[in-house]
DRENDOKE-555884 format. One record per residue (C-alpha): residue in three letters; x, y, z; residue number from 1. Coordinates in Angstrom, 1 decimal. Layout:
// DRENDOKE-555884
+-----+--------+--------+--------+-----+
! res !     c1 !     c2 !     c3 !   n !
+-----+--------+--------+--------+-----+
! ala !      X !      Y !      Z ! NUM !
...
+-----+--------+--------+--------+-----+
END
This chain:
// DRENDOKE-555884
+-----+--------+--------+--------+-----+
! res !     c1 !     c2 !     c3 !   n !
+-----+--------+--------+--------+-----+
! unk !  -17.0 !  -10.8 !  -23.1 !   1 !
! unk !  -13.8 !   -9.4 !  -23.2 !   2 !
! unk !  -10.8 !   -9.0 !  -25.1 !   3 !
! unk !   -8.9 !  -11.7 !  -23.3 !   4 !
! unk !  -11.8 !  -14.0 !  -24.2 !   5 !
! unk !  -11.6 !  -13.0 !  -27.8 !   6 !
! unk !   -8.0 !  -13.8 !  -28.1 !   7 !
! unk !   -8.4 !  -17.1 !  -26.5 !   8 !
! unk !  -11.0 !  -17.7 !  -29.0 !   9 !
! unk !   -8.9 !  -16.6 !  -31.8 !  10 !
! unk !   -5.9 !  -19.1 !  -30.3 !  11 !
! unk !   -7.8 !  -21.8 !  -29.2 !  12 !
! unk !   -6.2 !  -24.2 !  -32.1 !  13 !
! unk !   -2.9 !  -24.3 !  -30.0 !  14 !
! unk !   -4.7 !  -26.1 !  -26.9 !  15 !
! unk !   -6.6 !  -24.7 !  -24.0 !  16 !
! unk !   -3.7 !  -23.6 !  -21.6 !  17 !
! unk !   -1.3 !  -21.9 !  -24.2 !  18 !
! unk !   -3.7 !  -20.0 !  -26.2 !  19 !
! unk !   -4.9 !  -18.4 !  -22.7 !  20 !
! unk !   -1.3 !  -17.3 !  -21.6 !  21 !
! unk !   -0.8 !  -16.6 !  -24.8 !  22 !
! unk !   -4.0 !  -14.1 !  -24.6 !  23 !
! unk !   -2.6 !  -12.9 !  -21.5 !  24 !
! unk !    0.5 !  -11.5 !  -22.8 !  25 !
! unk !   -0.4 !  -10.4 !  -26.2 !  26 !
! unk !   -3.3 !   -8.2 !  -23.9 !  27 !
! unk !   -0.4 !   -6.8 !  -22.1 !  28 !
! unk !    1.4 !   -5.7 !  -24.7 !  29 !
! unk !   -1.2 !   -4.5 !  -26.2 !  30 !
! unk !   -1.9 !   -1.9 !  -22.9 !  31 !
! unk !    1.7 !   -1.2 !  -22.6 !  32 !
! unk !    1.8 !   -0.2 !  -26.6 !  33 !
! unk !   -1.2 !    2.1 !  -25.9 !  34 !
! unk !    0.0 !    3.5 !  -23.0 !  35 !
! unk !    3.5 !    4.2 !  -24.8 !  36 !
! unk !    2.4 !    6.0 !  -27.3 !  37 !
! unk !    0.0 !    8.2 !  -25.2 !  38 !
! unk !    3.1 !    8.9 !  -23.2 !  39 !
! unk !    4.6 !    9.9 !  -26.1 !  40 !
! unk !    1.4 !   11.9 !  -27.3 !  41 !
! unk !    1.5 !   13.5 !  -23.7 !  42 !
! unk !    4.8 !   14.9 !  -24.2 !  43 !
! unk !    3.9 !   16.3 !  -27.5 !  44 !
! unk !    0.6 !   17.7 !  -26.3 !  45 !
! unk !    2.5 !   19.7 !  -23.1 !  46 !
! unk !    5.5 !   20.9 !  -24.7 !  47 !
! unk !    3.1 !   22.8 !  -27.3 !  48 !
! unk !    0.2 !   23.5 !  -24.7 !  49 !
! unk !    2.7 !   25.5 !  -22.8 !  50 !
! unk !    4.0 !   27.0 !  -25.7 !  51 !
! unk !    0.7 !   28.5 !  -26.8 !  52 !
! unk !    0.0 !   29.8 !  -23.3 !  53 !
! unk !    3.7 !   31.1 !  -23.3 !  54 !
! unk !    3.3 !   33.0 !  -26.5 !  55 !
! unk !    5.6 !   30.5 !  -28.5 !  56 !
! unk !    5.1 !   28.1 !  -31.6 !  57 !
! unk !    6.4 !   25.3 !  -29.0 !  58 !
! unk !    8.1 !   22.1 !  -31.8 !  59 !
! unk !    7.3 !   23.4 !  -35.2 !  60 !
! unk !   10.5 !   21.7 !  -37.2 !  61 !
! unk !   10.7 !   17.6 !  -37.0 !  62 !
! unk !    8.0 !   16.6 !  -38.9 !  63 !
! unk !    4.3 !   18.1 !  -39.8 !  64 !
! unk !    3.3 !   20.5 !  -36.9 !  65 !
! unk !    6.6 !   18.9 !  -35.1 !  66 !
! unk !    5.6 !   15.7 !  -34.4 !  67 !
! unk !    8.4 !   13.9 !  -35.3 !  68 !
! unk !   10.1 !   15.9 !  -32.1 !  69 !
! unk !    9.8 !   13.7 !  -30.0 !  70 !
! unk !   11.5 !   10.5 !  -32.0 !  71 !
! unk !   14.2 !   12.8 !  -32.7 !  72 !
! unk !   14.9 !   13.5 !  -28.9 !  73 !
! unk !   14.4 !    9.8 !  -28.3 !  74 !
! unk !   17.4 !    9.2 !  -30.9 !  75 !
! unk !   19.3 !   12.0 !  -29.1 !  76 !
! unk !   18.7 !   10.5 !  -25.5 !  77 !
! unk !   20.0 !    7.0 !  -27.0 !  78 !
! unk !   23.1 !    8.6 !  -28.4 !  79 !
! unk !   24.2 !   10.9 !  -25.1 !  80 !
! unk !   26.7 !    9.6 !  -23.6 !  81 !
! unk !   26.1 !    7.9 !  -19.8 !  82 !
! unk !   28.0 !   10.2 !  -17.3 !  83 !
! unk !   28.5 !    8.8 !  -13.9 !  84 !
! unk !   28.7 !   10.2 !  -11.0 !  85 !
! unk !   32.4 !    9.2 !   -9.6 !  86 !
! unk !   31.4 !    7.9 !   -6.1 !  87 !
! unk !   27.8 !    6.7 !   -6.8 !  88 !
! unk !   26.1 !    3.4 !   -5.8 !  89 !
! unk !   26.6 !    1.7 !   -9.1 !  90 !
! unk !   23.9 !   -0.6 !   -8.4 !  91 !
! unk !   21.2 !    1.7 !   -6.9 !  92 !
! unk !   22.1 !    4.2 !   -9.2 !  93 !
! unk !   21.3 !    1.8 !  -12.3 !  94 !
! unk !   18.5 !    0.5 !  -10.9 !  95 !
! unk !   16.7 !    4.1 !   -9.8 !  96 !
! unk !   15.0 !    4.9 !  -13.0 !  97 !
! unk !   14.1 !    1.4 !  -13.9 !  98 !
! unk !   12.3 !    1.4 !  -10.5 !  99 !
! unk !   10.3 !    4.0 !  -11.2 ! 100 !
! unk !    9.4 !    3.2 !  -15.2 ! 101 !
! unk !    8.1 !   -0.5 !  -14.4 ! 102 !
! unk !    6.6 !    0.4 !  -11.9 ! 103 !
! unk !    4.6 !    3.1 !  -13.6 ! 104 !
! unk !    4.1 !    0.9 !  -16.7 ! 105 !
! unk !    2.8 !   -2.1 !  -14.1 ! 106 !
! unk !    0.1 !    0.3 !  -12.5 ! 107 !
! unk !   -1.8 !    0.7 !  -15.8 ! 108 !
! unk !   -2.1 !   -2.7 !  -16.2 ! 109 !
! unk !   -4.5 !   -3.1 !  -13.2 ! 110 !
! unk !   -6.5 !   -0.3 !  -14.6 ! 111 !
! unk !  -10.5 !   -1.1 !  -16.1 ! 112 !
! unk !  -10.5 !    0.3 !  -19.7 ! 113 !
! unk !  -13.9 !   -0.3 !  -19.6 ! 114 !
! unk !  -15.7 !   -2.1 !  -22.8 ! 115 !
! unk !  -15.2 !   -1.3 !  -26.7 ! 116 !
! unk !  -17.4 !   -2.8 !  -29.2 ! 117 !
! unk !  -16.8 !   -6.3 !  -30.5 ! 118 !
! unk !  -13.5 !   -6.0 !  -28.1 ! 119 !
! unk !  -15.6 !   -6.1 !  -25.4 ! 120 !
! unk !  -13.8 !   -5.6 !  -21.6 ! 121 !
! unk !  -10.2 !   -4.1 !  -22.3 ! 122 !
! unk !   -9.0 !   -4.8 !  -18.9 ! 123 !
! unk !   -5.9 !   -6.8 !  -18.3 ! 124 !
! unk !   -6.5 !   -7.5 !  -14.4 ! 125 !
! unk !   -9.5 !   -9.2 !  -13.2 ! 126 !
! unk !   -8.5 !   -9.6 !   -9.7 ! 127 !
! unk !  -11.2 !   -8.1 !   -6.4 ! 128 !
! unk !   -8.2 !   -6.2 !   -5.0 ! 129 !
! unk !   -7.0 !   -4.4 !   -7.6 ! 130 !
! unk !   -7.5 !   -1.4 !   -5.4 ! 131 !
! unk !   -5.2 !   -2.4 !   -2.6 ! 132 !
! unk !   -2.4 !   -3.5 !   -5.7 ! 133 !
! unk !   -2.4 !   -0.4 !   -7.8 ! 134 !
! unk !   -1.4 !    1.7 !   -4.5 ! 135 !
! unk !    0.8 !   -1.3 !   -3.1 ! 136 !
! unk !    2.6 !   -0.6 !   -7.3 ! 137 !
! unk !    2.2 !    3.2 !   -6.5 ! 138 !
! unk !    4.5 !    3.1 !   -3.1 ! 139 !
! unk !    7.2 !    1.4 !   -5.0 ! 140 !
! unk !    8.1 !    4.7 !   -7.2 ! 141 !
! unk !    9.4 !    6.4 !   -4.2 ! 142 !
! unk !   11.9 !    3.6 !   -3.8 ! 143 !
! unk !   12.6 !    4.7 !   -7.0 ! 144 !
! unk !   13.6 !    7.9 !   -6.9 ! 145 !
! unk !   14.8 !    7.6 !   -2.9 ! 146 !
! unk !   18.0 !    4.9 !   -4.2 ! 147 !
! unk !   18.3 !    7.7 !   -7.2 ! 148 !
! unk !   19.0 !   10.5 !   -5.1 ! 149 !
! unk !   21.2 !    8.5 !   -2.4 ! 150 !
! unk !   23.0 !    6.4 !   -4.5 ! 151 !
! unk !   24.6 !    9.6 !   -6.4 ! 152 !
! unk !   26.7 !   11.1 !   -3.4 ! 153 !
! unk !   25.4 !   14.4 !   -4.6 ! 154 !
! unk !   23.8 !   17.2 !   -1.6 ! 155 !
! unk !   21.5 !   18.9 !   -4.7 ! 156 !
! unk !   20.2 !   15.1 !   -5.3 ! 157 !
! unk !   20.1 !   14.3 !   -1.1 ! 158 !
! unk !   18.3 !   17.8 !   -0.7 ! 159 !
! unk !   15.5 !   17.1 !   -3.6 ! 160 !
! unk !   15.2 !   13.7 !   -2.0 ! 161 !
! unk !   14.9 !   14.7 !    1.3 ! 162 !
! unk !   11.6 !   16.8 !    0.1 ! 163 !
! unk !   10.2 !   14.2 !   -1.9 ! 164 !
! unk !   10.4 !   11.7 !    1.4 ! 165 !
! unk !    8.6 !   14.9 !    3.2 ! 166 !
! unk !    6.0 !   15.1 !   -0.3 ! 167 !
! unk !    5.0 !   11.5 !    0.0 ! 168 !
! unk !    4.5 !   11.4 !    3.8 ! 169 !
! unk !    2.5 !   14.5 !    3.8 ! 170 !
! unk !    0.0 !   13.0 !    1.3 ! 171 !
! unk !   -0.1 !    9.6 !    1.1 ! 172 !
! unk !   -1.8 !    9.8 !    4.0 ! 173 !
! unk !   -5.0 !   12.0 !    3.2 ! 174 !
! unk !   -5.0 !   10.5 !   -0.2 ! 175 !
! unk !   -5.6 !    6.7 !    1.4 ! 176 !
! unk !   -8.0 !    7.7 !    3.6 ! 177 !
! unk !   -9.8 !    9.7 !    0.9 ! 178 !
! unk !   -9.9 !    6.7 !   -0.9 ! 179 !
! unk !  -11.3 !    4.6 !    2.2 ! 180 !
! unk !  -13.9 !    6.9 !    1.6 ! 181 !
! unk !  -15.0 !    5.7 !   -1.3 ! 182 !
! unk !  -14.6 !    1.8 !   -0.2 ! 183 !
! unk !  -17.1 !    2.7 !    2.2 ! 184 !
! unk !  -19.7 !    4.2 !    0.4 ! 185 !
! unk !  -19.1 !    1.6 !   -2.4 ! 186 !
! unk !  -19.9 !   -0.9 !   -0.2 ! 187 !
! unk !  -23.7 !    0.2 !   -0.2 ! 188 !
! unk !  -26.3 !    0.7 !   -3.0 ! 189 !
! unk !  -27.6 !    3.7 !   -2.7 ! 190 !
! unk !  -30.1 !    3.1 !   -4.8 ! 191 !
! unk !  -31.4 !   -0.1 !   -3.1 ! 192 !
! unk !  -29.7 !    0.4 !    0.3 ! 193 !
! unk !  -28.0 !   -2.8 !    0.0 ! 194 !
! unk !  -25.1 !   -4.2 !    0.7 ! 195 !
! unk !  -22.8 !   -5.3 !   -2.8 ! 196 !
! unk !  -19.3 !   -6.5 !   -3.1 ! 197 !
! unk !  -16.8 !   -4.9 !   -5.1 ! 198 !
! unk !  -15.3 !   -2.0 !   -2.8 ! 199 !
! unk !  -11.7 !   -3.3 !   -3.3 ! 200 !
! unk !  -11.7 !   -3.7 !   -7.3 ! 201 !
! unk !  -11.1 !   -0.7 !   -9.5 ! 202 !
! unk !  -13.7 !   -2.6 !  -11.8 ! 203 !
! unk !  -16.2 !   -3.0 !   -9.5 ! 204 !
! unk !  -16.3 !    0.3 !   -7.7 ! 205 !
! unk !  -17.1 !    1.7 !  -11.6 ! 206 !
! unk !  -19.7 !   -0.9 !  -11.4 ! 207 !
! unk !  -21.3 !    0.6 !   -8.4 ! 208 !
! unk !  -20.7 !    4.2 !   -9.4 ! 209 !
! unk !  -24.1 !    4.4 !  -11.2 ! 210 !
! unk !  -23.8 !    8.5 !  -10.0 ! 211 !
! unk !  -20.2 !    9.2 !   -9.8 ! 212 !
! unk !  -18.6 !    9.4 !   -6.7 ! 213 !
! unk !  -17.2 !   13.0 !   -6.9 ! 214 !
! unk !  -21.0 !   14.3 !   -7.1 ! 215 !
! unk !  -21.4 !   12.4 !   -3.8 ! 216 !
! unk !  -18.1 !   12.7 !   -2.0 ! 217 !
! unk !  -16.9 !   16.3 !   -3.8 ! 218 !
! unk !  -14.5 !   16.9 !   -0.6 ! 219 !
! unk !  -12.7 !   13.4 !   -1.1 ! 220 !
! unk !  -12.4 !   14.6 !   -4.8 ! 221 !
! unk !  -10.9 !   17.7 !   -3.9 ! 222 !
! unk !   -8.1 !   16.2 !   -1.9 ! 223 !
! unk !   -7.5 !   13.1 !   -3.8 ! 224 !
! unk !   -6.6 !   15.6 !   -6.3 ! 225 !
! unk !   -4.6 !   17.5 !   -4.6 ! 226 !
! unk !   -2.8 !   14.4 !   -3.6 ! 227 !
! unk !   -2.5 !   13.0 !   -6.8 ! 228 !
! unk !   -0.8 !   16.0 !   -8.1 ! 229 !
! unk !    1.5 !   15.4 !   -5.4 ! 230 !
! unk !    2.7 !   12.4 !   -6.3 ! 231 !
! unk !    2.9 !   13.5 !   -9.5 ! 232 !
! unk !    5.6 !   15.8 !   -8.4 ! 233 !
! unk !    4.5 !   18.5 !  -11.1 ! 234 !
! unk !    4.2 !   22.2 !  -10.3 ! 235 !
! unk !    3.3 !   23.2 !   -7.9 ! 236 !
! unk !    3.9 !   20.4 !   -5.9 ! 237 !
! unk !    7.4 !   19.4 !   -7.6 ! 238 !
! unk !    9.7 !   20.1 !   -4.7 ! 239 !
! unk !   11.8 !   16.9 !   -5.4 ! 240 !
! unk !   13.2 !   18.3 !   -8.8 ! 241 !
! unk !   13.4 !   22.3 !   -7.9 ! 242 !
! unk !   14.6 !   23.1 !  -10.9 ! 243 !
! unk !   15.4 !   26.7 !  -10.2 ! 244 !
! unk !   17.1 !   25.5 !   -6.6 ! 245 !
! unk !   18.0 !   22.3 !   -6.5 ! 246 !
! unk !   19.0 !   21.7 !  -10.3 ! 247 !
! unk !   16.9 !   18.8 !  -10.8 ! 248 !
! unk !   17.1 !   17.4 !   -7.3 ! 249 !
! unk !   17.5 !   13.7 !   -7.8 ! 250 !
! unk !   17.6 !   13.5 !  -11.3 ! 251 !
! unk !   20.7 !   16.1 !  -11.2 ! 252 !
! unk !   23.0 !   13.4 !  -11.8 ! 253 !
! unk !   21.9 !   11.3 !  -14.1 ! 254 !
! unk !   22.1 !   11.8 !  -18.5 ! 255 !
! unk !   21.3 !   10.2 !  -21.3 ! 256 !
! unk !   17.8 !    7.3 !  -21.6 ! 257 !
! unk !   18.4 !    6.9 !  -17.4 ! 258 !
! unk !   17.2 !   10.6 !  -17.0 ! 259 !
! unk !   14.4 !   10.0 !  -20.2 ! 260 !
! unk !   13.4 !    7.3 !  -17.9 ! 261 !
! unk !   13.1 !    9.7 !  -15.2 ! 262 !
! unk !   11.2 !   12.5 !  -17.2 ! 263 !
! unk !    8.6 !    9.1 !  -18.9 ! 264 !
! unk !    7.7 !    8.4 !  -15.4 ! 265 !
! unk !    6.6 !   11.6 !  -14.9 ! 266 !
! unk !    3.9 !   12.1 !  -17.7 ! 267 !
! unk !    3.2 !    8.2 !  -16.5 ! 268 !
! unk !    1.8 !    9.4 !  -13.4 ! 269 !
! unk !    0.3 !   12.7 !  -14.8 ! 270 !
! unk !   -2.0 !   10.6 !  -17.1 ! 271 !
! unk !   -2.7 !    7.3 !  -14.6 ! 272 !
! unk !   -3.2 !    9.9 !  -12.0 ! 273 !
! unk !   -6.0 !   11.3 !  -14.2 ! 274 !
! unk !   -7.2 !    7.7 !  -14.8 ! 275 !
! unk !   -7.5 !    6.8 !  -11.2 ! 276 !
! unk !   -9.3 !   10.1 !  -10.7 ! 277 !
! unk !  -11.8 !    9.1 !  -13.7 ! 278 !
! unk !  -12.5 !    5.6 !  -12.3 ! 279 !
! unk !  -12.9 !    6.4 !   -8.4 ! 280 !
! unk !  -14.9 !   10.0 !   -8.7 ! 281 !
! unk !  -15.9 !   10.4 !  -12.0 ! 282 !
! unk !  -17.9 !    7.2 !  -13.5 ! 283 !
! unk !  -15.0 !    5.4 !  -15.4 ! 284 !
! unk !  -16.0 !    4.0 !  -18.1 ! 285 !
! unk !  -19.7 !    4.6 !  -17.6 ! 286 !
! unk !  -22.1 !    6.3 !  -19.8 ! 287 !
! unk !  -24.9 !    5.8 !  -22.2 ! 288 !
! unk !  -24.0 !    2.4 !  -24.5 ! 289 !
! unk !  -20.9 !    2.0 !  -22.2 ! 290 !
! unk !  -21.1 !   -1.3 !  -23.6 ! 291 !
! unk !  -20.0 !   -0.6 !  -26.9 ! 292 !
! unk !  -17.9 !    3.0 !  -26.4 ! 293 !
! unk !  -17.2 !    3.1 !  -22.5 ! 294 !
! unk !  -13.7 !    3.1 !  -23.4 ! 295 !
! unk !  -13.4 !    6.2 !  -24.9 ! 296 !
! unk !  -16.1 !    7.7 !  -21.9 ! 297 !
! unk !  -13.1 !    7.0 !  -19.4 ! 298 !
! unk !  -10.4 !    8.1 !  -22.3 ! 299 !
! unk !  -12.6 !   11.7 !  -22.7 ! 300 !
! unk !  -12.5 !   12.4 !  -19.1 ! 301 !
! unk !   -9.3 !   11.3 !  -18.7 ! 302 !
! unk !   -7.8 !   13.3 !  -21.3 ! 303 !
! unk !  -10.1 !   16.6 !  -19.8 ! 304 !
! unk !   -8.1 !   15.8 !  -16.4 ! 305 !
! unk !   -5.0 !   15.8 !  -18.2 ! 306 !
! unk !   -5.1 !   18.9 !  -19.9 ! 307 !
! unk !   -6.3 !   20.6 !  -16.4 ! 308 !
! unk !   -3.1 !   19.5 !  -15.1 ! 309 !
! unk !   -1.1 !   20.7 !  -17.4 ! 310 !
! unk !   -3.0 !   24.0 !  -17.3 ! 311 !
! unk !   -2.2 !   23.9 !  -13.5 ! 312 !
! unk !    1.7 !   22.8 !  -14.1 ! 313 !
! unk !    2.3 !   25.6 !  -16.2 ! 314 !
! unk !    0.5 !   28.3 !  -14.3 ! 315 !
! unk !    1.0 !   28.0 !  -10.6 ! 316 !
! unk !    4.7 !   28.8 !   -9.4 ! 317 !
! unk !    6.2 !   26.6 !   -6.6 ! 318 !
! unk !    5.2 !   26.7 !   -3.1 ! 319 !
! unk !    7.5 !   26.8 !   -0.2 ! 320 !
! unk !    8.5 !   23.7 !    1.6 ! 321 !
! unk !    7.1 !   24.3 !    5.2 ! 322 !
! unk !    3.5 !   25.6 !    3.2 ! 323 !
! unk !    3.3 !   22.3 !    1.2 ! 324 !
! unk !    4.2 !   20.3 !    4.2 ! 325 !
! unk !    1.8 !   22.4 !    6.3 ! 326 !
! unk !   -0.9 !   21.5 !    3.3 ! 327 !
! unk !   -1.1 !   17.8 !    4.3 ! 328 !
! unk !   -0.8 !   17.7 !    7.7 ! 329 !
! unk !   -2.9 !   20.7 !    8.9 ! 330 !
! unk !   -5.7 !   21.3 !    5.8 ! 331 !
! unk !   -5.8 !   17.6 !    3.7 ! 332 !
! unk !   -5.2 !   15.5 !    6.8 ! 333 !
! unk !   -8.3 !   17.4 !    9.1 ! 334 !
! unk !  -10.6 !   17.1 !    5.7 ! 335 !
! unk !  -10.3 !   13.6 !    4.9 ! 336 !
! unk !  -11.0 !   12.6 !    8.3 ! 337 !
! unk !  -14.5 !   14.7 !    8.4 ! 338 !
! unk !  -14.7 !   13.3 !    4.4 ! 339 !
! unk !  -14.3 !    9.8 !    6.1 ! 340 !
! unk !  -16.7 !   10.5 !    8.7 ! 341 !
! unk !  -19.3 !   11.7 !    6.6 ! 342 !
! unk !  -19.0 !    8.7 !    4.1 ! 343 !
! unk !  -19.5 !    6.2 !    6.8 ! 344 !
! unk !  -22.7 !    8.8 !    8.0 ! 345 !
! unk !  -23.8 !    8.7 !    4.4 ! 346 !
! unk !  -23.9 !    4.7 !    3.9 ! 347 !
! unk !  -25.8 !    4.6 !    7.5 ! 348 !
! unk !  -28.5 !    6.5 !    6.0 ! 349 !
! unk !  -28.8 !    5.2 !    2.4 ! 350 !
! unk !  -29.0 !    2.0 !    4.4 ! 351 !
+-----+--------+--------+--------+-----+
END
């Protein structure tokens, strides 16, 4: 059973075909209204996590505890003024930050929530390749932020894009191959030896993840981590913004909601990037009576992941260009080739 079922069932008086496209959307929704208000909860939770480690009260006057912070900078990001860069790309430059939100918000979407009581199965995508589509969503972004840093005629915005084209080359790569890893060894009991389906579906590698794949594979953890904070573009890894030396790098030109979009996007990939983590290394949604409560197994870890990134955003200063480019290609690239190797030696003997 799952939650798509249940709505069906609850809409099944307007006819077979409406009440399940009908489920279908109200589902989505329903994921993209949870995920926007743990974006929203994110925020909150950083800006006063790295307060307290900074020796400050962090928001502390909108609201109870500040919470109300946030809705007030939402209302002063609606009411900035949009100031244009003179020579831009007017299309491009519109479409930049848009990009990079949808795509963001699509990519949770294909995520397995795992099961939650009555609910049953939260997950909105049922399809076996839901591996291959959440990393064919994730090389969209840096269309994104590419036509946002072009399009503005600016050098700061061309030089921070210029490093995040050298970023995503340097560790796409290792991360891919980290997670080929895993489609291998999910490709073989290794309890029985034999051979299941399921290697290309976020839902059904949790399914074969009785022991969780970072316990097995704890190299491939290691640099899909790496990789994932990466992509993330956060300290120390956030050479496309540079704050202190480029501005902001590609978002140096933009104001108002378009930059908000910008600065969503990024908590989006902080928090699915510790989501993917939880589902391809750490058991997902599994757990004792993951029938009932496994949602909240995958939101626990999840949430642990997110708050040792933030630990790591606020703590580590920036690394130079040439040493994170070195990183991928030299270290990451070497290690998930012998990470590769050893999962295809691993299934060979389980088998």
């Amino acid at each position: 059973m799952s939650l798509l079922v249940r709505i069906h069932q609850w809409l099944s008086f307007l006819g077979n075909f409406t009440s399940l496209g009908l489920a279908y959307i109200l589902q989505t929704i329903f994921i993209l209204i949870f995920v926007g208000i743990s974006f929203v909860a994110l925020i909150y939770i950083f800006r006063k996590y790295m307060a307290r480690i900074q020796r400050r009260v962090g928001p502390n006057r909108v609201g109870k505890f500040g919470l109300l912070q946030l809705i007030a900078d939402l209302f002063k990001l609606l009411g900035k003024e949009f100031i244009m860069p003179e020579r831009r790309d007017d299309m491009a430059y519109k479409l930049a930050p848009i990009i990079v939100m949808i795509a963001t918000m699509l990519a949770f979407i294909l995520l397995p929530f795992g099961d939650l009581a009555y609910f049953g199965s939260l997950a909105v995508t049922h399809s076996k390749v839901t591996l291959i589509l959440m990393f064919g969503i994730l090389s969209i972004l840096p269309i994104g932020e590419i036509l946002g840093g072009i399009s503005t005629k600016s050098n700061y915005a061309l030089l921070g894009t210029m490093r995040a084209v050298a970023k995503d080359i340097s560790f796409e790569i290792p991360m891919m191959i980290s997670v080929l890893a895993i489609v291998i060894v999910s490709s073989r009991s290794y309890v029985t030896g034999g051979a299941i389906t399921g290697g290309l579906s976020l839902s059904g590698i949790v399914a074969n993840e009785i022991i969780p794949y970072g316990i097995i594979e704890p190299l491939g953890l290691l640099i899909f981590f790496i990789s994932m904070v990466a992509r993330a573009s956060y300290s120390p890894f956030d050479l496309g913004e540079s704050d202190s030396e480029l501005i902001s790098g590609y978002t140096t030109e933009y104001s108002g909601m378009r930059f908000g979009l910008f600065y969503v996007g990024l908590f989006g990939m902080v928090y699915l990037s510790s989501f993917l983590i939880s589902i391809l290394y750490l058991g997902g949604s599994n757990g004792p009576f993951d029938h009932y409560v496994g949602f909240l197994y995958l939101f626990i870890k999840t949430d642990i992941l997110v708050l040792i990134s933030f630990l790591i955003w606020v703590t580590l200063p920036r690394i130079r260009i040439d040493k994170f480019v070195n990183l991928g290609w030299k270290y990451l690239l070497p290690l998930s080739m012998i990470n590769l190797v050893y999962a295809g030696l691993f299934v060979l003997y389980i088998r």
